[in-house]
C-alpha positions as CSV (number, residue, x, y, z in Angstrom):
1,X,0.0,0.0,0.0
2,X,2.8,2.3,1.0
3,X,4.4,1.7,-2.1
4,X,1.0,2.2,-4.4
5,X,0.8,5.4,-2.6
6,X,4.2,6.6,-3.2
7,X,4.0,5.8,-7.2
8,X,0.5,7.7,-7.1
9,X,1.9,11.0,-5.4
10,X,5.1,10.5,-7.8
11,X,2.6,10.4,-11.0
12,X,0.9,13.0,-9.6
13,X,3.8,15.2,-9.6
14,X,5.2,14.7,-12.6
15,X,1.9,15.5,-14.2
16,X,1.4,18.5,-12.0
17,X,4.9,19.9,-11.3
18,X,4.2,22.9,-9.5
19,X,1.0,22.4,-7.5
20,X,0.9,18.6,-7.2
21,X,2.5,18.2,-3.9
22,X,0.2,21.2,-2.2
23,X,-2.1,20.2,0.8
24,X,-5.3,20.6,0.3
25,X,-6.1,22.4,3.3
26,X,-3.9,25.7,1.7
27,X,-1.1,25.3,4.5
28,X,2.4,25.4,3.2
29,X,4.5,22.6,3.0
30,X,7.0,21.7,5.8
31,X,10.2,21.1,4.9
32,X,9.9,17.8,6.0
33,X,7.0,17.4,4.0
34,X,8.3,18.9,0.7
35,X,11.5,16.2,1.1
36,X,9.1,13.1,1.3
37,X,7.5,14.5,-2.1
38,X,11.1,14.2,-3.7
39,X,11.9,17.9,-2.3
40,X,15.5,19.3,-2.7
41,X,16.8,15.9,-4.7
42,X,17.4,17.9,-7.7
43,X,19.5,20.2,-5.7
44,X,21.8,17.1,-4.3
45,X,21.8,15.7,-7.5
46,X,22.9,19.2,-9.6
47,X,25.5,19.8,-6.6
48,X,26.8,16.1,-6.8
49,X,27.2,15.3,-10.3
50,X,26.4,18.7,-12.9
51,X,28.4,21.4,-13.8
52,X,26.7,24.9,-13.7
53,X,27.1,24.9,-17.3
54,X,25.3,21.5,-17.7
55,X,22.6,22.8,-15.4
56,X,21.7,25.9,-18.0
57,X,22.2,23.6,-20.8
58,X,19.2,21.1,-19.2
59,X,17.1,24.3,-18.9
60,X,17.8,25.4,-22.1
61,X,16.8,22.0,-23.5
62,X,13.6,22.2,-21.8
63,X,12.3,25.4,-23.4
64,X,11.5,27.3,-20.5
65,X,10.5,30.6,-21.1
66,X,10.0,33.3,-18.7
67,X,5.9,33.1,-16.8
68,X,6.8,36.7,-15.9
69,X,5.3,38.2,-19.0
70,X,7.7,38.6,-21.7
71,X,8.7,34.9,-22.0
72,X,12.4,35.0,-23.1
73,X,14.2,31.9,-22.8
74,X,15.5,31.4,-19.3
75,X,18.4,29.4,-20.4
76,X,19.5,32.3,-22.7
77,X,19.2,34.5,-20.0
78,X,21.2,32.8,-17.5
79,X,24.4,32.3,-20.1
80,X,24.1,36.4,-20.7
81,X,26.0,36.7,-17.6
82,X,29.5,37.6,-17.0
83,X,31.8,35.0,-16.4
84,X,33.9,35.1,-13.3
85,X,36.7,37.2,-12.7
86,X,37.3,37.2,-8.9
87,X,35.3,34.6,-6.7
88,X,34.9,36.8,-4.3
89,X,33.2,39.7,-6.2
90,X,29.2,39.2,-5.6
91,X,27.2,37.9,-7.9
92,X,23.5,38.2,-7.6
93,X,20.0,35.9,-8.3
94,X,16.8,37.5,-7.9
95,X,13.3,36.0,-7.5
96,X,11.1,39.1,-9.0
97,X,7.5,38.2,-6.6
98,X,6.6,42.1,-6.8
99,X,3.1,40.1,-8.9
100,X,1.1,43.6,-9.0
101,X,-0.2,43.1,-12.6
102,X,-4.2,42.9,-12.3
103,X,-5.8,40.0,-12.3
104,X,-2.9,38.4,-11.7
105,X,-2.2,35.7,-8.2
106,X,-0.1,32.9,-9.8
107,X,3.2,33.8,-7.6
108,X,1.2,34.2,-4.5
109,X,-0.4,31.0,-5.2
110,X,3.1,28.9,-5.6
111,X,4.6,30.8,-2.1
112,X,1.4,30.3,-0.1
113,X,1.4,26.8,-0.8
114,X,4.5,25.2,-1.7
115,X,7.6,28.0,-0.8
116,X,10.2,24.8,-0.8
117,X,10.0,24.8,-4.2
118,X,10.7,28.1,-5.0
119,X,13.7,28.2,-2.2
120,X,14.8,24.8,-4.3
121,X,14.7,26.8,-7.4
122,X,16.8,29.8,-6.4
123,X,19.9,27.1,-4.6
124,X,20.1,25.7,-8.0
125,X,19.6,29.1,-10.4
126,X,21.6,30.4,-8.2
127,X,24.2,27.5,-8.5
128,X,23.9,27.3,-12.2
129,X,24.8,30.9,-12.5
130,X,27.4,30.7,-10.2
131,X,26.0,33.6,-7.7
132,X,26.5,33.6,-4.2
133,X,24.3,35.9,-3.4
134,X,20.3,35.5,-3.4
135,X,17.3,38.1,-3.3
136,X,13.5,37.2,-3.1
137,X,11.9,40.4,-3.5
138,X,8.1,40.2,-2.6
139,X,5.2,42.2,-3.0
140,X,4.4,44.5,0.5
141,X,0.9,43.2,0.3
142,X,1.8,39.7,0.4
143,X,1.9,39.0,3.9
144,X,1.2,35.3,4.5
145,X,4.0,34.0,1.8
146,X,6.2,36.4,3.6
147,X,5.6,34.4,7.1
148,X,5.9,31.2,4.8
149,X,9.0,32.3,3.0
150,X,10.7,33.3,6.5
151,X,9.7,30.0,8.0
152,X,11.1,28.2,5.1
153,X,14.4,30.0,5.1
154,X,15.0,29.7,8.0
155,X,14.1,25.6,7.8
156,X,16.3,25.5,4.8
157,X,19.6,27.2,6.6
158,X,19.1,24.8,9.1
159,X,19.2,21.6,7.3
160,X,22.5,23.4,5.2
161,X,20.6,23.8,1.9
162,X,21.7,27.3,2.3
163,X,24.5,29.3,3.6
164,X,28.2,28.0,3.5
165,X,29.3,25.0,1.8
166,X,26.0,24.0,1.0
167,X,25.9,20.0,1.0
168,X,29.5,19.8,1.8
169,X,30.2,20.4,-2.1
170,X,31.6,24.0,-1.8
171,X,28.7,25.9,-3.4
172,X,27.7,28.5,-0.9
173,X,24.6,31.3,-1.0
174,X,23.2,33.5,0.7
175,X,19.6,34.0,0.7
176,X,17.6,37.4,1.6
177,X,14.2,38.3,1.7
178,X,13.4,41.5,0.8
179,X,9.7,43.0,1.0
180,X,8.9,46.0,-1.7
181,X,7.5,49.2,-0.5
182,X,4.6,48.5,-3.4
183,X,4.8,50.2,-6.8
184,X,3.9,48.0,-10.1
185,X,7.1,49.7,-11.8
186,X,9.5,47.4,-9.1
187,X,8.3,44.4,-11.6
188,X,10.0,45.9,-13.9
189,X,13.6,44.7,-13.9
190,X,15.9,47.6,-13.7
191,X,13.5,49.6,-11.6
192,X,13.2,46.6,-9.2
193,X,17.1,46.6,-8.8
194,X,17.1,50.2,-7.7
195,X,14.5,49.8,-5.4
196,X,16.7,47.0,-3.6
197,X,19.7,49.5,-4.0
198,X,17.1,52.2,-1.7
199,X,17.2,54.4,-4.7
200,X,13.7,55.9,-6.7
201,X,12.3,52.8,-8.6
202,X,13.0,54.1,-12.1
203,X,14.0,52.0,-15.1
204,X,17.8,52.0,-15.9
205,X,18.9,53.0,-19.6
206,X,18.6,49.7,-22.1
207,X,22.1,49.8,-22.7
208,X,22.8,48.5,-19.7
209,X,22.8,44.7,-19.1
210,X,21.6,43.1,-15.6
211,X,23.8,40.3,-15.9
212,X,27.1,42.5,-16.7
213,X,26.1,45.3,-14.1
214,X,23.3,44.6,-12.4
215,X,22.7,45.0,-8.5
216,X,25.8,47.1,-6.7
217,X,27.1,47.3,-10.1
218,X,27.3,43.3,-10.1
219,X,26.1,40.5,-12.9
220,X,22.7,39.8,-11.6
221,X,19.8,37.3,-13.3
222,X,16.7,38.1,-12.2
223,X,13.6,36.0,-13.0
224,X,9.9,35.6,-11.9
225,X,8.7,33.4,-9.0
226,X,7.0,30.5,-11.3
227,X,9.8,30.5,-13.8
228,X,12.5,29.8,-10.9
229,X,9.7,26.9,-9.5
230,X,10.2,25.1,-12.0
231,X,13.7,24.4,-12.5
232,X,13.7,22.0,-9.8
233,X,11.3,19.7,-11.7
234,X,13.6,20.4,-15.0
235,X,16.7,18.6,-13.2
236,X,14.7,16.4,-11.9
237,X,12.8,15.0,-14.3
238,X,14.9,16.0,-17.3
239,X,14.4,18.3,-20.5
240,X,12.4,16.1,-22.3
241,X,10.0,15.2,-19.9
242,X,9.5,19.2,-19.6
243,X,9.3,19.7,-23.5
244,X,6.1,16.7,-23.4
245,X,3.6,18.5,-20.7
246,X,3.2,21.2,-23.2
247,X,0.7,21.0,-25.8
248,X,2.9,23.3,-28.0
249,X,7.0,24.1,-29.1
250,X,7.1,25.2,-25.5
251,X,7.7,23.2,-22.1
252,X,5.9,22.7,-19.3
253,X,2.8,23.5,-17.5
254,X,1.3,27.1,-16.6
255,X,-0.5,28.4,-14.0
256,X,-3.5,30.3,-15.1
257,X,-5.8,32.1,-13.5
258,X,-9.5,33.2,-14.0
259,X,-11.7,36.1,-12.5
260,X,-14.8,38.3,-13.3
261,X,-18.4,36.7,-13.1
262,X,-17.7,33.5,-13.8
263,X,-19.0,30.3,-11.7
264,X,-15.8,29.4,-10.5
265,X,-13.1,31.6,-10.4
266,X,-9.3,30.6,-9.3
267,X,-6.1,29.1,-10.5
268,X,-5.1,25.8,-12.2
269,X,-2.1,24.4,-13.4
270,X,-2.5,23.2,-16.7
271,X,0.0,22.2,-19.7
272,X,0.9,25.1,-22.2
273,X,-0.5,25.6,-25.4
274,X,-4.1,24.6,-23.7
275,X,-7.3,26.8,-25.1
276,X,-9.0,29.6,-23.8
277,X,-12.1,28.1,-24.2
278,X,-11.5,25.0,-22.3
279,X,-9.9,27.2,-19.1
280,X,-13.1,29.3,-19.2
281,X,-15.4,26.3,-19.6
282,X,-13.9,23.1,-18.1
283,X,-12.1,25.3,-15.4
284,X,-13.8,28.6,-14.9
285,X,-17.4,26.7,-15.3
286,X,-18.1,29.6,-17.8
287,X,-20.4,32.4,-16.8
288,X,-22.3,33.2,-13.5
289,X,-25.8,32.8,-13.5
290,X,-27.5,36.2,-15.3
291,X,-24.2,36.8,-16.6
292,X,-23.3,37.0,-20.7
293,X,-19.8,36.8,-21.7
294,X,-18.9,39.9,-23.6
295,X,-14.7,39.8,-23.8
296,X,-11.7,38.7,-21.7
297,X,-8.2,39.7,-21.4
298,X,-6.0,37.0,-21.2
299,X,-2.6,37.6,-19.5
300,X,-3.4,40.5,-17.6
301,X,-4.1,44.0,-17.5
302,X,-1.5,44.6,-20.0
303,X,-2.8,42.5,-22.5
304,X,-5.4,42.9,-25.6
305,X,-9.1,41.7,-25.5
306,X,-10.2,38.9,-26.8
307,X,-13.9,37.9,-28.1
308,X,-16.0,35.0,-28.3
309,X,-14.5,33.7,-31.6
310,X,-11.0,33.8,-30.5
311,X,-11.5,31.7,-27.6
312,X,-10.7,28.2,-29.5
313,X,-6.7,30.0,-29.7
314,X,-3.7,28.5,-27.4
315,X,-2.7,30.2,-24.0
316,X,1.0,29.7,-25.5
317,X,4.0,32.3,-26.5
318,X,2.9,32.2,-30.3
319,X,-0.6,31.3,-31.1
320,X,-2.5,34.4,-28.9
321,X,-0.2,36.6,-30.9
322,X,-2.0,35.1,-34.0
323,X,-5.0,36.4,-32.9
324,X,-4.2,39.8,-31.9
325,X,-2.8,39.1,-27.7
326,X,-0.3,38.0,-25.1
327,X,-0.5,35.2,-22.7
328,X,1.5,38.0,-20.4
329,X,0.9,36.1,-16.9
330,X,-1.6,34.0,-18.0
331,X,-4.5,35.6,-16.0
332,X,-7.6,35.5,-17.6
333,X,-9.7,39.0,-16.7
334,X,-13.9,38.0,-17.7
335,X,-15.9,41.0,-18.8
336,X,-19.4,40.1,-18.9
337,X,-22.2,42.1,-21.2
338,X,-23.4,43.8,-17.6
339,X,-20.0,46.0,-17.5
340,X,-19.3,49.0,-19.2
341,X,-16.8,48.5,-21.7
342,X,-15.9,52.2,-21.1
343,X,-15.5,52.5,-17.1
344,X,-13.8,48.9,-17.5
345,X,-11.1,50.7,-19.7
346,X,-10.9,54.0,-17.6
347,X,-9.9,51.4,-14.6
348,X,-7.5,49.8,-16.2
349,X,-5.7,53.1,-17.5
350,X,-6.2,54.7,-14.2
351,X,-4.4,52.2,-12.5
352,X,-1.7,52.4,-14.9
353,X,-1.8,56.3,-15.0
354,X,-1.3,56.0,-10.8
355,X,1.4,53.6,-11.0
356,X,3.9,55.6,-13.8
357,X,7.1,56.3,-12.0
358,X,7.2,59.8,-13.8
359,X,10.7,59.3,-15.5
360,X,9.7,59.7,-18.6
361,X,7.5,62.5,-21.1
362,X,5.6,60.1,-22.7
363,X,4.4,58.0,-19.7
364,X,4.3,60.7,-16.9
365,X,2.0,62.8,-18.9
366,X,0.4,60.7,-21.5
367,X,-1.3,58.4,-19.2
368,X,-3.3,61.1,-17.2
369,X,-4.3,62.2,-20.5
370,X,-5.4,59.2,-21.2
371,X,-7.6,58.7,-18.0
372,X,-8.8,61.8,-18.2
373,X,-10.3,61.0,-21.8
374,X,-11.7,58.3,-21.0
375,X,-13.1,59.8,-17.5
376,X,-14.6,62.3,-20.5
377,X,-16.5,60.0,-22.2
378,X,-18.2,57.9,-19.7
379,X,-19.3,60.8,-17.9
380,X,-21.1,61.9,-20.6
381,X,-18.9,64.9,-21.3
382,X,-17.3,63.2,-24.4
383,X,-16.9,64.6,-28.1
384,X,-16.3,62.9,-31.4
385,X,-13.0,64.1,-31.6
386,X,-11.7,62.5,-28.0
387,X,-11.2,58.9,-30.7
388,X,-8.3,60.8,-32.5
389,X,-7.1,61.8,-29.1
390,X,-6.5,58.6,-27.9
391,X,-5.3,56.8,-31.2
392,X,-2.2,59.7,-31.2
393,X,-2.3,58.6,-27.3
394,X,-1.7,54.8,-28.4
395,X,0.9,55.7,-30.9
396,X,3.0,58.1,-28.8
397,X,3.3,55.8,-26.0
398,X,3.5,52.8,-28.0
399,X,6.4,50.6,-28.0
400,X,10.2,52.1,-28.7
401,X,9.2,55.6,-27.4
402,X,9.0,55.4,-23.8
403,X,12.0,54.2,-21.4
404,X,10.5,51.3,-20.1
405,X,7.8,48.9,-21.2
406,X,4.9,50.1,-18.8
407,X,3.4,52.7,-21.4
408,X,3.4,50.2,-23.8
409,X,1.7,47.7,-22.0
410,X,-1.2,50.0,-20.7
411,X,-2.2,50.9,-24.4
412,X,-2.6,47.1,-25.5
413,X,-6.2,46.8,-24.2
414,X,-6.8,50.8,-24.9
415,X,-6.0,49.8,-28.3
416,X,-7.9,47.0,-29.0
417,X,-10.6,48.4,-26.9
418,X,-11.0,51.0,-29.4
419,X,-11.5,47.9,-32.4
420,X,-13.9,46.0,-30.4
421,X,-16.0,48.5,-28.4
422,X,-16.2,51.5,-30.7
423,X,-20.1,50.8,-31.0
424,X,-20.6,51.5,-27.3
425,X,-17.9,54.3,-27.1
426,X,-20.0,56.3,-30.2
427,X,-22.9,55.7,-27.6
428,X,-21.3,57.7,-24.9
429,X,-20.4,60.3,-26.9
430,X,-24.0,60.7,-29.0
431,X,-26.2,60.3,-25.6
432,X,-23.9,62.3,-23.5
433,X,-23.9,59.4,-20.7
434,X,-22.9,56.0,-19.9
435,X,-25.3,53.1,-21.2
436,X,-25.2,51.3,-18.1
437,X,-25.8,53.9,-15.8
């Protein structure tokens, strides 16, 4: 029986990497509890018998791309780093957990209920980067995976998974929690290394490279929280067996995530490449009761909307592109027919507007403009000539003229708001008040 057990939980987890082994009560995982589900063997095996170099090579193998939003290759990113010159000189990994994109819990999700994994995943980024230096930085509002995280540290020091000599096979590295003041622009990757450095979190200039001067001036890799959960399945289980969960070129499974009116919203870890359709139906249990499904963002706030016949498409790196989107973070924002396609835009740009760290023109003062448009319109104060307004507005803070990628990513759903909605935007402007009022 005890062995029939152990095969199911082990079948389990290899078809459910990242949330398999959570408790169904929501309690994180003791350490004690994350070792009997195979917890921290990839780490003695990658210590014991891989190179560093062999490590990114596995990961590289295994098409893992980045569950942060952009989805560049992680194994690319790790061999952008500088080689060694002095083994003393600090080199830096960085968990980005700042998760304040909209609609988006994935992150919190994997600390709440499994932080051994993530801790798992930094020891042997960390390792394959050759860093001896580690950063988790969290969102402030995030505080039970902060009392999870410290418990698991600390659990993890103890048994000598971190600190000196980790394993007694001369990797060492340090681990620190750090807890963000709150601003969305820290998930941005530059801005989040000056917050750590207690500087204003603005973006750096593109020209230069984290992993040749990153934090303190060091090579630093930083990637997101479910990106870095899943290397330890990677080494575990091997490249191949990564490459097969996914329905598509890329590997692995995703968490995605689903809210608005629908029956049941929440979180699932499913394989890439799997439809929007089927998480809205099969997961989501489509619409609430007196609800009509109208449109749906599917990676985020920062992403374009999608309608009813584009819901057959895969929540992959390619095929949303094909119809118009992002996967982004793979969190799936419903908007049902009861909603006003107008104030459900003017939220969405007024949280971005709020959240602009200022440094540059185009973002500081094109996103009030942009909320204040909008505020316009579904107020009923709203002319014909507010549309050109915000197409110039959607060019000028496209992509490639603003410093960082915020701008950008807050005129996606303006943009295709505009294609979809223009019907109900005209009826603002013509009736001098919002429909659904």
């Amino acid at each position: 029986m005890i062995s029939s057990n152990n095969t199911l939980r082990q079948e389990r987890l290899r078809a459910l990497p990242l949330t398999g082994a959570m408790r169904p009560d929501g309690e994180p995982l003791s350490l004690e509890e994350y070792e009997a589900w195979g917890g921290y063997q990839a780490l003695k095996t990658a210590l014991a018998t891989m190179a560093p170099t062999e490590v990114i090579a596995t990961v590289k193998q295994a098409n893992l791309r980045g569950r942060g939003g952009a989805g560049f290759p992680t194994g690319l990113k790790w061999e952008s780093m500088s080689p060694i010159e002095d083994p003393r000189r600090p080199r830096y990994f960085i968990v980005n957990a700042d998760e304040m994109e909209p609609g988006t819990f994935k992150d919190r999700m994997l600390m709440e209920g499994n932080p051994h994994q993530l801790l798992e995943g930094v020891i042997l980024s960390a390792y394959a980067v050759q860093a001896n230096r580690g950063v988790i930085f969290l969102r402030w509002a995030y505080n039970t995976p902060v009392g999870n995280l410290k418990q698991a540290i600390a659990a993890a020091y103890e048994k000598g998974y971190l600190g000196k000599n980790i394993l007694n096979s001369g990797y060492s590295l340090e681990l620190t929690l750090h807890v963000g003041a709150g601003r969305y622009i820290c998930g941005e990757e530059t801005s989040l290394l000056n917050s750590l450095e207690g500087k204003r979190p603005v973006p750096r200039p593109r020209t230069l490279h984290a992993g040749e001067l990153g934090l303190w001036g060091k090579p630093t890799i930083v990637n997101n929280a479910e990106t870095t959960c899943n290397v330890p399945h990677i080494i575990r289980n091997g490249a191949e067996w990564f490459r097969n969960l996914g329905r598509c070129d890329d590997g692995g499974t995703k968490i995605f995530g689903v809210s608005g009116h629908v029956k049941k919203p929440g979180a699932w870890e499913l394989p890439l490449g799997t439809t929007v359709r089927e998480i809205f139906d099969d997961y989501a249990g489509g619409m609430s009761e007196g609800f009509k499904f109208r449109a749906l963002i599917p990676g985020g706030a920062s992403t374009q909307f999608l309608l009813e016949e584009h819901l057959d498409a895969k929540m992959d790196y390619s095929d949303l592109q094909r119809v118009g989107s992002r996967i982004g973070t793979g969190a799936i924002v419903v908007m049902d027919d009861r909603t006003c396609p107008v104030g459900f835009l003017l939220n969405l740009e007024r949280f971005f507007a709020r959240e602009s760290c200022g440094w540059c023109t185009p973002c500081r003062e094109g996103l009030p403009w942009t909320e204040r448009v909008l505020q316009s319109i579904e107020e009923g104060r709203g002319k014909a000539e507010d549309m050109e307004t915000l197409r110039f507005l959607i060019f000028m803070l496209g992509a490639g003229r603003t410093f960082c990628l915020l701008a950008p990513g807050a005129m996606m759903p303006l943009e295709s708001g505009l294609k979809y909605f223009q019907e109900d935007i005209d009826k603002h402007i013509s009736g001098n008040r919002c429909p659904w009022r």
